[in-house]
N, C-alpha and C positions, 0 to 999 in steps of 0.2 A: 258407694262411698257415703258414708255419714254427713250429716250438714250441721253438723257440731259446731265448728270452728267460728270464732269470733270476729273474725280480721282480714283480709286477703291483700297478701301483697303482690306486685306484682314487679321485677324488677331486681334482681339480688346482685348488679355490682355492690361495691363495698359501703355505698351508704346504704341500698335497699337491706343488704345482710344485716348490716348491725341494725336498721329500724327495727326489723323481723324481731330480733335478739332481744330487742329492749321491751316489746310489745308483751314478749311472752312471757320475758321478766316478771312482767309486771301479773301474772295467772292468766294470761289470755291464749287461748288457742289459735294458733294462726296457719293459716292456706297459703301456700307460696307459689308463683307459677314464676316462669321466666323463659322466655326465649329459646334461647339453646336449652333446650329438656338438661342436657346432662352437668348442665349447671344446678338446676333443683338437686340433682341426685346427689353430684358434689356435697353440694349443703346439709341436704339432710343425713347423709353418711358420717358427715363430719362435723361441725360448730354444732347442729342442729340434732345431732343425734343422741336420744333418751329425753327430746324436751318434745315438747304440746305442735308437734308441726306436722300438718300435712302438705305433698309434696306432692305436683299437679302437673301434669305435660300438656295441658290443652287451658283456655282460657273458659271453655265450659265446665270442664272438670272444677275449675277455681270457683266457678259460681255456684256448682253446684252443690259444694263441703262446705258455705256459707248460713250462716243463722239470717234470718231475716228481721228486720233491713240488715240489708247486706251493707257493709261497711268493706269497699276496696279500694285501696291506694297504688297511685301508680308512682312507680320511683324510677323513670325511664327518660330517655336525652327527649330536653324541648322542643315541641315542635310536630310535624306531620307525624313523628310515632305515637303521640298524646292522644291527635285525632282519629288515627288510625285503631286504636286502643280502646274506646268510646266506641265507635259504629260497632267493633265487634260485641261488644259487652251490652251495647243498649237491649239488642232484641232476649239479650238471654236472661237480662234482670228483671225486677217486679215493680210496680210501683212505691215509690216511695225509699227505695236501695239509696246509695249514694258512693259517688263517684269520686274519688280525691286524686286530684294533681300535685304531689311534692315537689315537683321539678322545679327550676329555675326560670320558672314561664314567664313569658312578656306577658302585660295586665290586661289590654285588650283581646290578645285570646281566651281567658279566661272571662270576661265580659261576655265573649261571643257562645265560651263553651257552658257558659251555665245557664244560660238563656235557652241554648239547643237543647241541653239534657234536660231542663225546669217542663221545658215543652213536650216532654215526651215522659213526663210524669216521675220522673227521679228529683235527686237530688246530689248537687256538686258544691266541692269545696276545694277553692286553689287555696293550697296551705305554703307560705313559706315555711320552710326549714333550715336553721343553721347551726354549724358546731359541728361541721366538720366530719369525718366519720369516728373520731371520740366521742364528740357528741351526739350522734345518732344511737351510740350501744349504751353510754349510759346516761346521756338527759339531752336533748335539744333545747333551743329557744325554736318554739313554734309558733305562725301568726296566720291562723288561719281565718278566711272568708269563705265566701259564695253564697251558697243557699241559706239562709237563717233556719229554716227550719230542721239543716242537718245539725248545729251545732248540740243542741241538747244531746242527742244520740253519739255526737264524737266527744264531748266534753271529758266525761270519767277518763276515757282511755288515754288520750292526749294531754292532759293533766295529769295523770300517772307517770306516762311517759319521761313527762319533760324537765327540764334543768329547775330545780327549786331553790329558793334565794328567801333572804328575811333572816331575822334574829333564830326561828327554831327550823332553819331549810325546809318552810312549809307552805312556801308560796311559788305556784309554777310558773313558769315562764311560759306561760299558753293560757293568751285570751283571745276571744271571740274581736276581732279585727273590724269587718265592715263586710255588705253585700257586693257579690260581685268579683272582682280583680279585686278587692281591697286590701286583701291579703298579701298578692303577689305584688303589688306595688309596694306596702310595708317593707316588702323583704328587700326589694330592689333601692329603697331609698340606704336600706341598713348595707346591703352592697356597695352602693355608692359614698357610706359612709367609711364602708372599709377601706374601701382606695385610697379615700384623702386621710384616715389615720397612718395608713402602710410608709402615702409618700412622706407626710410629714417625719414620720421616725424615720425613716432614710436619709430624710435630708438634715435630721439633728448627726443622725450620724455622719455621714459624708462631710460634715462641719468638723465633727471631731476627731476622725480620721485626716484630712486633707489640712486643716488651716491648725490645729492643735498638736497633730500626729500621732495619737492614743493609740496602744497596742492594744489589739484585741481581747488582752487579758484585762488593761486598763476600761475597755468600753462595756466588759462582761461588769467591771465594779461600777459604772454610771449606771447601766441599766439595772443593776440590782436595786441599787440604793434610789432610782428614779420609781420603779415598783411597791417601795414602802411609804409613799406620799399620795398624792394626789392622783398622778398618771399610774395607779395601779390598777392594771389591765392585763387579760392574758396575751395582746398583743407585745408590751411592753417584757413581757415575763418569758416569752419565747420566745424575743430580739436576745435578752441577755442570755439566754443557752445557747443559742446559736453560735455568740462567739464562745463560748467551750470549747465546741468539738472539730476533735483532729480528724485530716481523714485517713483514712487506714491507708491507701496506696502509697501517701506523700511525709507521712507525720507531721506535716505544715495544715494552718488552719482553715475549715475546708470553706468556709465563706470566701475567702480572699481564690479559691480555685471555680466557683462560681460565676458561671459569665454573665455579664451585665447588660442581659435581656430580657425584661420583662416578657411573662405574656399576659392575656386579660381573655374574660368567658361573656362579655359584653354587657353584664348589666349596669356595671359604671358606667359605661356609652345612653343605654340608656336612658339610666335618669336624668346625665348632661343633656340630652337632647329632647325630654320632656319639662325640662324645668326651662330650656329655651321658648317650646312650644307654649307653658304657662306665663312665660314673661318673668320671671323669680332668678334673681343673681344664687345660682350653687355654682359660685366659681372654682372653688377650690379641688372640688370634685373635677371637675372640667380640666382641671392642670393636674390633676391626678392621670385622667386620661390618656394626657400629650404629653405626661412625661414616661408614662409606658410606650406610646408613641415613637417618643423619641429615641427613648433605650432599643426600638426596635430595631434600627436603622444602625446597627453598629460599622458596617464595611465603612457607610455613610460617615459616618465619626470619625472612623479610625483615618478617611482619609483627610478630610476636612480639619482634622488634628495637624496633621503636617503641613497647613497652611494661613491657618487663623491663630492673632498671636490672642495675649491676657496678659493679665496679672496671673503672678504663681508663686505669690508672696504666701510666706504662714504669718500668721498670727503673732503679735507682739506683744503681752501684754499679762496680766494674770490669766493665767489659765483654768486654774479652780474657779474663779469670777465669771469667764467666761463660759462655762460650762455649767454653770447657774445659771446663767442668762439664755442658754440653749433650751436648757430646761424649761422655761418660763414662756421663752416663746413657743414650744411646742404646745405647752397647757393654753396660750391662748388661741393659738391657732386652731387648735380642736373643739375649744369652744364655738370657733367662731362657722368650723364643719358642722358641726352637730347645730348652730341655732340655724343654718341654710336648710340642713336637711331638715328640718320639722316646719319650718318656713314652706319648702316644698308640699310637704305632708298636709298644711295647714292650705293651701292653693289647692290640689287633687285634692282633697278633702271637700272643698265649695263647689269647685270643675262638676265632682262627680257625685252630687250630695251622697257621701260617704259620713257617717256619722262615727268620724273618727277620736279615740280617746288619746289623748296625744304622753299622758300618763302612762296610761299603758301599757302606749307604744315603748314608752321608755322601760318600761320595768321587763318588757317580752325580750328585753336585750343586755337586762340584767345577770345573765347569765346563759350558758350554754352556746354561747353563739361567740362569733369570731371577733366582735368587738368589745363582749361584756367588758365590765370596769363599771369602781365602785364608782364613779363619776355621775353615774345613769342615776345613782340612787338622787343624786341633787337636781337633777331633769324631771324626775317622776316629783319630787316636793315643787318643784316652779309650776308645773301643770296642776297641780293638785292644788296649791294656793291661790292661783289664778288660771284656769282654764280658758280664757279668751289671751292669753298671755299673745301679744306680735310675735314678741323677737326673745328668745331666752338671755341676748344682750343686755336685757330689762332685766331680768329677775334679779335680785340684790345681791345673791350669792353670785352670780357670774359678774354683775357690772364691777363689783368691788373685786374681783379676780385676775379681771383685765384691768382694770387700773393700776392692780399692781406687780402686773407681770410687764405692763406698756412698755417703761423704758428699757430694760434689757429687751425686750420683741424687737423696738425700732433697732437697738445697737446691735442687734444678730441680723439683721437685713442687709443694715449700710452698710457692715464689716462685711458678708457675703460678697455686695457687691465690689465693694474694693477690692476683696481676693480673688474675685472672679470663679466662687464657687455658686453652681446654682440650688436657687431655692425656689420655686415657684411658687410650691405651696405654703410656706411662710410669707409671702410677698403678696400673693393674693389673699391670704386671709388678713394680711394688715391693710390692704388698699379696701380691701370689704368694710371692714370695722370702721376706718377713716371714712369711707363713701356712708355710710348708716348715721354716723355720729354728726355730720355736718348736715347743717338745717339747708344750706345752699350749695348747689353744686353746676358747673360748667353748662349743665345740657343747656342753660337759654341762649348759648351763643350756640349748641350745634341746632338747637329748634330754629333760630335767625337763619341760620345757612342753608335748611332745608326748606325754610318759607322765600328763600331768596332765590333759590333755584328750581322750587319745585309749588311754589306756591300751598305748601303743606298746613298752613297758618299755625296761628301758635295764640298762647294763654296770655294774659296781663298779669303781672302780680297786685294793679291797681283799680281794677275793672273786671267785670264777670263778663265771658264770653269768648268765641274765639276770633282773632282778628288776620289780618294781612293786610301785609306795607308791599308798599311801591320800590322797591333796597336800592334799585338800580335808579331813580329817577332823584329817591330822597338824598343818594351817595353825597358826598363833598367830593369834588373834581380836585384831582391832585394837583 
């Protein structure tokens, strides 16, 4: 076998397929291996067949059709097959090869695996990948890390690769990220970011479904005309086809034949559970979470339906009005996802001295990936104006945004709650927004209650230092 080939993948379910696809697209030769042999064979017989692929039944064979440095990526389920994947490859590679994880890896495995492979004289890169398997054939958003020294080497091809955005579609959506996990955490924040866009459009809809009663021909003309403004997203844009389509068994519309369970691949859990670990409010993500959570639980529902009353009032009132004011809360709510998640970003960032561009981060998600929207573009100018930016709350285009989205946001809350429809994620990302905007907030009565029971002490606003009172002796006797 020749050692021609530019690339090795390894991995061909339907996102490894289409990378392979896209690689060679782009004039690269590519070595494909995968698991079950007669899955290559599949491939190369068929999608693959008369393009630049060689087709590999062993994981030596793959290393050995390779150009040096070897460039091979693994597109295989997270976890012990990753590691498993590694020990066999280590002894058969050279120095200075490089090893790439696509998967959907937790950060500190790839912390630990590029430490291991650095040590034994290669080079690794945990590369997030997003866009779905659209976007794996023809552009991802890519955000890779690990080794710095592999990036020059992966730069061309990955840049080729990837989803291009800008005035002449000639900026990729793939930069160099950070050492280490920096990579796979980028992706897991933009996972986490998905969740809390998903629930919030669910919950505008469920608004306009329940308390409005919009026929799904009605909500396909909201989301149209919602996608030619501001919330122009391809989340937004394939909510509105969704309601189109009939299903062929029923001729009735097939969303509504849809059961209302979510499921989740856990990297929302995740980042809710490391931005607890950082100390950093990503609430909104966190009720993204628990409200997949809760969709889970349907028997649970369905019984507790037949014995918890509510309100089951609709809506009274302009409807056009309020359905503008759905809109507006949605826009601020997402602002207020996206300023947590880079908030987080900006914490792992110090955590882990990661020499993160928070720029562009924003622009690697400009396109190709599952949350693009031209939104990002005014994300990438706030970072770029001020780079030490807190909160994107700050930046002038978002605080003038929420200001004027605020009183329709609160009037789609209250009105939720008086119909007794839930919102979680509209309701936490206004209790966020309120909790940031106020210079004073409650904790120094739960700090007092914790120095009173537990001797925890607590700050002065009048004094430097930290003190503790006597609660129970100083009390006034009733």
């Amino acid at each position: 076998m020749s050692n021609d080939c530019d690339f090795g993948l390894i991995g061909l379910a339907v996102m490894g397929e289409n990378l392979a696809l896209n690689v060679e697209s782009r004039g690269y030769r590519v070595a494909v291996y995968n698991r079950t042999t007669a899955k290559v064979d599949a491939f190369i017989q068929g999608r693959a067949q008369g393009k630049r692929f060689v087709g590999c039944h062993s994981l030596e064979e793959l290393v050995a059709a390779l150009k040096t440095p070897r460039k091979i990526m693994m597109m295989v389920k997270a976890g012990p097959a990753v590691d498993g994947i590694i020990e066999t490859l280590l002894p058969l590679c050279s120095p200075g090869d490089i090893l790439i994880d696509g998967g959907n890896t937790y950060y500190l495995d790839t912390e630990r695996r590029t430490k291991m492979v650095e040590e034994r004289g290669l080079l690794f890169s945990g590369t997030g990948v997003s866009g779905g398997e659209e976007g794996a054939l023809l552009g991802p958003s890519l955000m890779p890390g690990g080794s710095p020294d592999a990036w020059p080497h992966l730069k061309p091809m990955f840049q080729a690769i990837a989803a291009k955005v800008g005035p002449n579609d000639d900026i990729p959506c793939c930069e160099w990220v950070g050492p280490r996990g920096a990579g796979h955490y980028v992706k897991m924040v933009h996972n986490g970011i998905e969740y809390g866009d998903m629930q919030l459009i669910c919950e505008a809809y469920f608004l306009m479904k329940e308390a409005l009663g919009l026929s799904n021909d009605q909500l396909y003309d909201v989301f149209d005309e919602w996608n030619q403004g501001e919330l122009d997203s391809y989340l937004i844009e394939i909510t509105r086809d969704i309601f189109s389509v009939k299903d062929e068994q029923t001729g009735d519309f097939l969303v509504d034949k849809v059961m209302d369970r979510a499921g989740a691949k856990g990297t929302g859990k995740w980042m809710s559970q490391l931005a607890l670990d950082l100390g950093v409010p990503s609430t909104l993500v966190t009720e993204a979470v628990y409200a997949r959570s809760l969709s889970a639980i349907k028997e649970a529902r369905v019984r507790a339906s037949k014995h918890l009353s509510g309100p089951q009032a609709k809506f009274e009132g302009d409807a056009k009005a309020f359905v503008e004011q759905i809109r507006q809360a949605l826009y601020a709510s997402k602002i207020c996802s996206y300023a947590q998640g880079f908030v987080q970003l900006q914490a792992a960032a110090s955590e882990h001295d990661w020499p993160l561009n928070l720029g562009d981060c924003a622009l690697l998600w400009r396109g190709g990936c599952i949350i693009r929207a031209v939104f990002l573009d005014r994300i990438k100018e706030a970072f770029d104006t001020n780079p030490q930016l807190e909160n994107l709350l700050l930046a002038p285009y978002f605080t003038d945004a929420v200001e004027k989205a605020q009183e329709g946001w609160r009037h789609v809350v209250s009105t939720a709650a008086l119909l007794g429809i839930p919102t979680p994620a509209f309701s936490s990302a206004l209790a966020y927004y309120d909790g940031v905007r106020r210079e004073r907030l409650p904790a120094n009565l739960l700090q007092a209650q914790r120095d009173y029971f537990g001797a925890h002490t607590f700050e002065r606003i009048d004094q430097e230092g930290w003190f503790h009172a006597e609660w129970l002796k100083l009390r006034k006797e009733p």
